[in-house]
N, C-alpha and C positions, 0 to 999 in steps of 0.2 A: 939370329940365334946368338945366344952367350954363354958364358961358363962362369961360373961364381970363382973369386978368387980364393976362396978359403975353403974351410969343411965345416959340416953341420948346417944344422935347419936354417938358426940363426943368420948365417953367412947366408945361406940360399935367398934369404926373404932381404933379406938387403941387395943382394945384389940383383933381384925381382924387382924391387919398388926403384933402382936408381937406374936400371933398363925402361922401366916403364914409361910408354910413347902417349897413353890416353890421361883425361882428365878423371878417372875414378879405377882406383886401384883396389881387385879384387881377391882375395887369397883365400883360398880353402887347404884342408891339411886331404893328403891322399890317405887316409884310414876311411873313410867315409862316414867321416863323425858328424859330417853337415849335410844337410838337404841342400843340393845347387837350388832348388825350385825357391830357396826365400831369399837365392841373392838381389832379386827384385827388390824384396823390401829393403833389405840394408843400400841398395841403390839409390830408392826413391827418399831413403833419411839424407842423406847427401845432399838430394836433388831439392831435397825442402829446407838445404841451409846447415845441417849437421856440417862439422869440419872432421867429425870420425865416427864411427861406426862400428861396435863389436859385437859379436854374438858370441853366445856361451852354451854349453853345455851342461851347464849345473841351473839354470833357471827352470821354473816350470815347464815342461813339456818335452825338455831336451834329454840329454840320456850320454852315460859312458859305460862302456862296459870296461874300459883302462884302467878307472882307478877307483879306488877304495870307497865305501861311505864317508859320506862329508861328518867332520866332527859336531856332535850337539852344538846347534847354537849358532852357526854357521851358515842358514840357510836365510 
C-alpha cells in the first residue's frame, strides 16, 4: 500500500501508475461512469499492439449525467 504524495485526482493517478507492479495499467474514476465489464476490451487493444488506450463517455453509446450538452458541432 501507498499514499500519493500530493492532493487531488491528478496527484492520485500518478502516483497509481508510478506504484504500478503489472504490465497494463487500468484506471477507472469511482463515480461509476464506466462499465468494469469492457475493461477486457481496452485490455485486449493493448494486448493487440495499442501503446494506449482511452475510453470516453461522450462517444456513441456512453452517457454522463456530470456535465452539460456538448456544444453544436462537437460531436
Amino acid at each position: 500500500m501507498f499514499k500519493q504524495d500530493g492532493r487531488g485526482k491528478g496527484n492520485a493517478v500518478q502516483a497509481g501508475i508510478k506504484n504500478a507492479t503489472g504490465d497494463i495499467v487500468v484506471m477507472i474514476d469511482a463515480d461509476g461512469s464506466m462499465n468494469p465489464q469492457e475493461i477486457p476490451l481496452l485490455v485486449e487493444a493493448i494486448e493487440n499492439g495499442a501503446d494506449f488506450v482511452k475510453g470516453s463517455r461522450f462517444i456513441k453509446g456512453g452517457g454522463t449525467t456530470d456535465y452539460g450538452p456538448l456544444p453544436a458541432g462537437s460531436q
